[in-house]
C-alpha positions in Angstrom: 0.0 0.0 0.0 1.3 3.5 -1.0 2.3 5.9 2.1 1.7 9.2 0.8 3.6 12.2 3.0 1.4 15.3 4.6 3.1 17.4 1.7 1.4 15.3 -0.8 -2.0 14.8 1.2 -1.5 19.1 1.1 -1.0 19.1 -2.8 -3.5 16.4 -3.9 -6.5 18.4 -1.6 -4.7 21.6 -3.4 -5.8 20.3 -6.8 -9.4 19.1 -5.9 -10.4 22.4 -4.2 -9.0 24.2 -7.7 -11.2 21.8 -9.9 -14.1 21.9 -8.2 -13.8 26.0 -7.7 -15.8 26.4 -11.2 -18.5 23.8 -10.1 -19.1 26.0 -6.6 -18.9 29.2 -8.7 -21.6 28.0 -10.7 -23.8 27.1 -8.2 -25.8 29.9 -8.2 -26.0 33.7 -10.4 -25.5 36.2 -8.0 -27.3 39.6 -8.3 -26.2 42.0 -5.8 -28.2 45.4 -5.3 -26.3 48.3 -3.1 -28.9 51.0 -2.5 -30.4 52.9 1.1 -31.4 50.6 3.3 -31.7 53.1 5.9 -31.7 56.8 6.3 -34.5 59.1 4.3 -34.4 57.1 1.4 -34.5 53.7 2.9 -37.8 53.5 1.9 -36.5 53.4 -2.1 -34.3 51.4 -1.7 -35.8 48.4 1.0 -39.4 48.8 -1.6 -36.7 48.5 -5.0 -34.9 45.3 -3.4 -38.6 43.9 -2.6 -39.7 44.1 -6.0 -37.0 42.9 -7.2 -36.5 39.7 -5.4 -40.6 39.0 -6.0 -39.6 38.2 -9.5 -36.3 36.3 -8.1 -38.0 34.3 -5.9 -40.7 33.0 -8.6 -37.8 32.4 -11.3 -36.3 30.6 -8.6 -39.4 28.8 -7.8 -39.6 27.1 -10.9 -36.2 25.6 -11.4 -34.0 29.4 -11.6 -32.4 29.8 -15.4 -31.4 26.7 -16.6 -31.6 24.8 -13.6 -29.3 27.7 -11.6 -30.9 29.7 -9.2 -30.7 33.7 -8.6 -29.1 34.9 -5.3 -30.3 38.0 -4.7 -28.6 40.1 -2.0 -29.4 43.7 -0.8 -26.8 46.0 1.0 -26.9 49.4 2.2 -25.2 52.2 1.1 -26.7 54.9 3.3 -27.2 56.9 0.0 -23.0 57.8 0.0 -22.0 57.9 -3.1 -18.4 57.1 -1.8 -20.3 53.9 -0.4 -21.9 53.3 -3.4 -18.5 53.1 -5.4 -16.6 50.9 -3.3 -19.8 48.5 -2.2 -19.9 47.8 -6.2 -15.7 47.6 -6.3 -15.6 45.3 -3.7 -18.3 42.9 -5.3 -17.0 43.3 -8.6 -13.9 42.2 -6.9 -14.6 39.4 -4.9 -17.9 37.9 -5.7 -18.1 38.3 -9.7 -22.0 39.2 -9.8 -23.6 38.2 -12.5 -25.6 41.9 -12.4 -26.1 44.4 -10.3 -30.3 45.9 -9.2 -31.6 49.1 -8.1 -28.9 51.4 -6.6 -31.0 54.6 -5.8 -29.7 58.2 -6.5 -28.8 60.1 -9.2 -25.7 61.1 -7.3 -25.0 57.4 -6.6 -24.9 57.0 -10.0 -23.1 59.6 -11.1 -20.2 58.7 -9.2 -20.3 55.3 -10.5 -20.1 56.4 -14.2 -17.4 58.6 -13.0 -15.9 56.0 -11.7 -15.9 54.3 -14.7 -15.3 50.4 -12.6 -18.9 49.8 -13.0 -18.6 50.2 -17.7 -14.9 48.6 -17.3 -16.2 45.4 -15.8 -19.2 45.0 -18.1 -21.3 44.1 -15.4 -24.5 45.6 -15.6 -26.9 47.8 -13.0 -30.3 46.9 -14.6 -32.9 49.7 -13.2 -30.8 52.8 -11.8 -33.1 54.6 -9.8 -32.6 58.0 -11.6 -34.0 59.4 -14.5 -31.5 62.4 -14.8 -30.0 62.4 -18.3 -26.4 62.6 -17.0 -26.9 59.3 -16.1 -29.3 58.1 -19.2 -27.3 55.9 -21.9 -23.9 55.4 -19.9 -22.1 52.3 -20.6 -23.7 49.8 -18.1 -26.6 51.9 -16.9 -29.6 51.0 -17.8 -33.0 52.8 -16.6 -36.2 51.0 -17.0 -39.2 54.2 -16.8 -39.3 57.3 -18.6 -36.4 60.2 -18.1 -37.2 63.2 -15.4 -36.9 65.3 -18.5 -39.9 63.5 -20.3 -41.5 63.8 -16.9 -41.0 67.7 -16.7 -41.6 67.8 -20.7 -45.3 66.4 -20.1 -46.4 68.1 -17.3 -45.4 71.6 -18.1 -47.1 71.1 -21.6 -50.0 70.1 -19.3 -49.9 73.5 -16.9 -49.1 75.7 -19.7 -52.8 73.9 -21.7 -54.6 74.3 -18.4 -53.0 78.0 -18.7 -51.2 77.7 -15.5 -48.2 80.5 -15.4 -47.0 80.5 -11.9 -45.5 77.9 -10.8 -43.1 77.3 -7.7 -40.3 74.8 -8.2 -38.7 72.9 -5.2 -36.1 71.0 -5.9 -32.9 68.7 -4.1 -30.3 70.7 -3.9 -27.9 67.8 -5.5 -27.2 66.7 -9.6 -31.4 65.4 -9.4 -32.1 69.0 -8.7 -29.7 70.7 -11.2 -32.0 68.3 -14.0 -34.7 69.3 -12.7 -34.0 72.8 -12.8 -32.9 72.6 -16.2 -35.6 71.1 -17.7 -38.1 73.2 -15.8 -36.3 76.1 -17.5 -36.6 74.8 -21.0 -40.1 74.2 -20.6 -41.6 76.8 -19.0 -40.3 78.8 -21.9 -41.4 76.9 -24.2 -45.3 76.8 -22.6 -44.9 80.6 -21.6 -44.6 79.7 -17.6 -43.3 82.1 -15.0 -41.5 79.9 -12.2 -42.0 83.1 -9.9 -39.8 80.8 -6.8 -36.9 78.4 -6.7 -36.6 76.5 -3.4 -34.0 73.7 -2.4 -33.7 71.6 0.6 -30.5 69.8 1.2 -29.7 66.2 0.0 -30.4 62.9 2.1 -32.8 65.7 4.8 -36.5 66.2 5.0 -35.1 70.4 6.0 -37.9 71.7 4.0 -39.1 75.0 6.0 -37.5 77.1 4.0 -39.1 75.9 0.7 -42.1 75.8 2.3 -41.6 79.6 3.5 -40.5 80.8 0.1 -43.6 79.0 -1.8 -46.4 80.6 0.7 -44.3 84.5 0.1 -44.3 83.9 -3.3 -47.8 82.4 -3.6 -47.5 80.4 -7.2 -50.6 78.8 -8.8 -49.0 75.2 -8.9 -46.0 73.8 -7.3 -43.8 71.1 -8.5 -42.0 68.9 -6.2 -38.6 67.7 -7.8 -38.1 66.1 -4.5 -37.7 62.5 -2.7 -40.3 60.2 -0.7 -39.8 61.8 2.6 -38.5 65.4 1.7 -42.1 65.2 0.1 -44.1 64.1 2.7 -42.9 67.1 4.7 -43.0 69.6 2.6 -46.4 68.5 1.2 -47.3 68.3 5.2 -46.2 71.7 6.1 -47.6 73.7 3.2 -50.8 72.3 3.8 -50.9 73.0 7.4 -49.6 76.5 6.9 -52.7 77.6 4.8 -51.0 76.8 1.1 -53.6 75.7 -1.2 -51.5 75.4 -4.5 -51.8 72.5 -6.3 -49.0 70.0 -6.1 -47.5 68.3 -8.9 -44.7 65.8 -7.5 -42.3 63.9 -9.5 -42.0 60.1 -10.2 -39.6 59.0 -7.2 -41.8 60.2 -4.9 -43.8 56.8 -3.4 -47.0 57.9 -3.7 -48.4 55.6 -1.4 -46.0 56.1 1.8 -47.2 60.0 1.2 -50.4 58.7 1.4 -49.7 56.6 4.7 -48.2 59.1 6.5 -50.6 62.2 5.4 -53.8 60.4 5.2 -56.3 60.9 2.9 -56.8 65.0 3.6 -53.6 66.3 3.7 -52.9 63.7 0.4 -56.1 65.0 -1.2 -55.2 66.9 -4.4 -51.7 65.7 -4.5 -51.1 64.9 -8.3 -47.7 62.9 -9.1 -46.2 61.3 -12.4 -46.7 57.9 -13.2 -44.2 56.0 -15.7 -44.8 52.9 -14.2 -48.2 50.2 -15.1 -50.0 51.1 -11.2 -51.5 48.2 -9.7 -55.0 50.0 -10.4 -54.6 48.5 -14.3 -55.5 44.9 -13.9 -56.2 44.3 -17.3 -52.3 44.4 -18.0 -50.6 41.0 -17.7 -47.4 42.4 -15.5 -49.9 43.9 -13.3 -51.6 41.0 -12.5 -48.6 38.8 -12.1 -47.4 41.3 -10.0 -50.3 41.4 -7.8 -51.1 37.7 -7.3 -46.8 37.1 -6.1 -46.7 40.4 -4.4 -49.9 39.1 -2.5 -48.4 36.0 -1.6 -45.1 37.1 -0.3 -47.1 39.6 2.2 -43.7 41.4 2.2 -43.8 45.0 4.6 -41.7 46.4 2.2 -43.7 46.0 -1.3 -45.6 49.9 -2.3 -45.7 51.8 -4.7 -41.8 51.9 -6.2 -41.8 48.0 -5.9 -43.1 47.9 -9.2 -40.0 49.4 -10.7 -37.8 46.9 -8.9 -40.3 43.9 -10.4 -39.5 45.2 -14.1 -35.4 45.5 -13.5 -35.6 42.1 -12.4 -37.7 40.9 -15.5 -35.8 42.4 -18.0 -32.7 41.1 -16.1 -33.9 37.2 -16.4 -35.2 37.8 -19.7 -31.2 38.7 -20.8 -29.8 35.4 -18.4 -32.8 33.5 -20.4 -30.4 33.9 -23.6 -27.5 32.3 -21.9 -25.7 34.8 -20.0 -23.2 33.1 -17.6 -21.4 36.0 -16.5 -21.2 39.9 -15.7 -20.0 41.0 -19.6 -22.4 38.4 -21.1 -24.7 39.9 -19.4 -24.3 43.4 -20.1 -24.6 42.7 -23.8 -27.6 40.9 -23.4 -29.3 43.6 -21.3 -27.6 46.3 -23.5 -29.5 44.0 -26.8 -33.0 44.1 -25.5 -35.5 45.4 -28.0 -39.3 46.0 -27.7 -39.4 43.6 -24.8 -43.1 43.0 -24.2 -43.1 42.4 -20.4 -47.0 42.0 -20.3 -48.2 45.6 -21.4 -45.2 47.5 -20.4 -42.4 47.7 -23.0 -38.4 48.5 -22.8 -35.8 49.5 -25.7 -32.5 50.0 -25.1 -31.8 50.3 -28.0 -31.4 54.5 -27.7 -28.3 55.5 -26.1 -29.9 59.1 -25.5 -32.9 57.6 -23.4 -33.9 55.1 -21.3 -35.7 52.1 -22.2 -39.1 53.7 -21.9 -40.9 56.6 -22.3 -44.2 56.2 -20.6 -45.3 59.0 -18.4 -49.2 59.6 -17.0 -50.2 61.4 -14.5 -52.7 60.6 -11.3 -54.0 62.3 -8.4 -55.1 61.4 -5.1 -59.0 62.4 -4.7 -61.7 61.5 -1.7 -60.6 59.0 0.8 -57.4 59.0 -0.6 -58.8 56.8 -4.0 -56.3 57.4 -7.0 -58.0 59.3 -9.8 -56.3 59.3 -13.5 
């Protein structure tokens, strides 16, 4: 019988862990999603993550892609962009995602294109939560809703219709607010509109008094809120109780329903927001109703209104690992190659480097009790 030394023993265990590495590597595609877990905009980020591992969960549920399931992981970046960067360095370094979900900020994502790791690796971040154009089209970014400048486009071509010509702007003062200041520029002079205040609170805070002071002095005939969730909720909160009876007009990435939670329905009343998502109102759409019978069976606290988004990332992410994407760069091309992908009455193209894959903007309001009128 052969005596084999330790040194051998060492080597030979050396050489099995080595082959087997690829076979535990491919146990399982891992989707990693660094967003705000916690501070003001934890509740983007927790309600993005719980959309998208809905999806996950079902794909997983019937046998993943290909037989390999989706890890999904969430991690929180506090809404630092410096935490952002090196969250995604680090995973890029030591876990080789197959994708990344849902980071939230357009700040966040700025730095990650200036960063330029991120467009290096060829690993993609399917759904950025930002619809500023600075972020629109760059290599590995890819936005699933409509731009904030088709948002602004369509609802100051609304106000200036309805012959509304003062308007307030409040904004984030951060690179969301500078697009939204631009393209509330361009088109209120293009529709004749007088923005008669500007008002910015700062980033990652719900400080809003000051806005709220300089919208009540200057006493416009709409506002629009270029603000996030909570920032919202207080400014909408103290307008309202101060006597201000403008009409509100609030942008997408505000979660309608947490502003309706924590108003009710009589300080919501009359709040009017942009939709460029299906809402779970429009059952005759196929995604909606998928959405609604999984999202009803995972009885998850963190599912509202912005899950949605999350939900269609993760869809158009498995429909790009469905065409045999093993890896990061693989992929990235896929993702990068999807055209007029029918997702069940919602449809993204990516195939426009100057916008994201959709352009569908609407617009809603809450009305009595709080019921969403469109």
């Amino acid at each position: 019988m052969a005596v084999h030394s330790p040194a051998r023993r060492t080597l030979v265990a050396l050489f099995f862990l080595l082959a087997i590495q690829p076979a535990l590597a491919a146990r399982d595609l891992l989707v990693v999603q660094v967003a705000p877990l916690s501070g003001p905009q934890g509740v983007t980020g927790r309600a993005i993550g719980a959309g998208a591992r809905l999806y996950f969960d079902q794909v997983n549920a019937d046998g993943g892609i290909n037989g390999t399931p989706i890890r999904f992981v969430s991690r929180d970046d506090g809404q630092n962009p410096e935490n952002t960067v090196r969250m995604i360095r680090e995973s890029l370094e030591r876990e080789a995602p197959v994708a990344f979900v849902g980071s939230v900020g357009t700040n966040n994502i700025e730095a990650l294109v200036r960063d330029g790791g991120l467009a290096r690796s060829g690993v993609p971040l399917v759904g950025a939560v930002s619809g500023a154009s600075s972020v629109i089209g760059k290599p590995s970014i890819f936005v699933v809703k409509a731009g904030y400048r088709a948002e602004i486009a369509r609802l100051f071509q609304q106000l200036g219709q309805t012959g509304q010509q003062r308007v307030g702007l409040v904004f984030q003062k951060d690179a969301l607010g500078d697009d939204v200041l631009a393209g509330a520029e361009a088109e209120a002079a293009k529709w004749g509109i007088n923005l008669v205040a500007r008002a910015g609170y700062e980033r990652n805070t719900t400080q809003v008094e000051p806005a709220v002071e300089a919208m009540l002095k200057a006493n416009p005939g709409s506002i629009f809120l270029g603000a996030t969730t909570l920032a919202a909720v207080e400014f909408v909160r103290l307008y309202r109780e101060r006597g201000g009876i403008a009409p509100i007009y609030g942008l997408s990435i505000i979660d309608s329903q947490v502003l309706l939670s924590k108003l009710g329905p009589d300080l919501a009343r009359g709040f009017a927001f942009s939709v460029v998502m299906p809402v779970e109102g429009k059952a005759a759409l196929p995604l909606v109703r998928e959405y609604a019978r999984l999202k009803a069976q995972a009885k998850n606290p963190d599912l509202g209104t912005r899950s949605m988004e999350g939900f269609i990332a993760a869809r158009a992410l498995v429909a790009a690992l469905r065409k045999g994407a093993a890896n990061g760069p693989e992929a990235g091309k896929a993702v990068a190659g999807i055209r007029k992908l029918d997702l069940g009455g919602y449809s993204l193209d990516f195939s426009a480097a100057d916008r994201s894959g959709s352009t569908f903007v609407d617009f809603a309001m809450f009305g009595r009790g709080g019921q969403i009128v469109q």
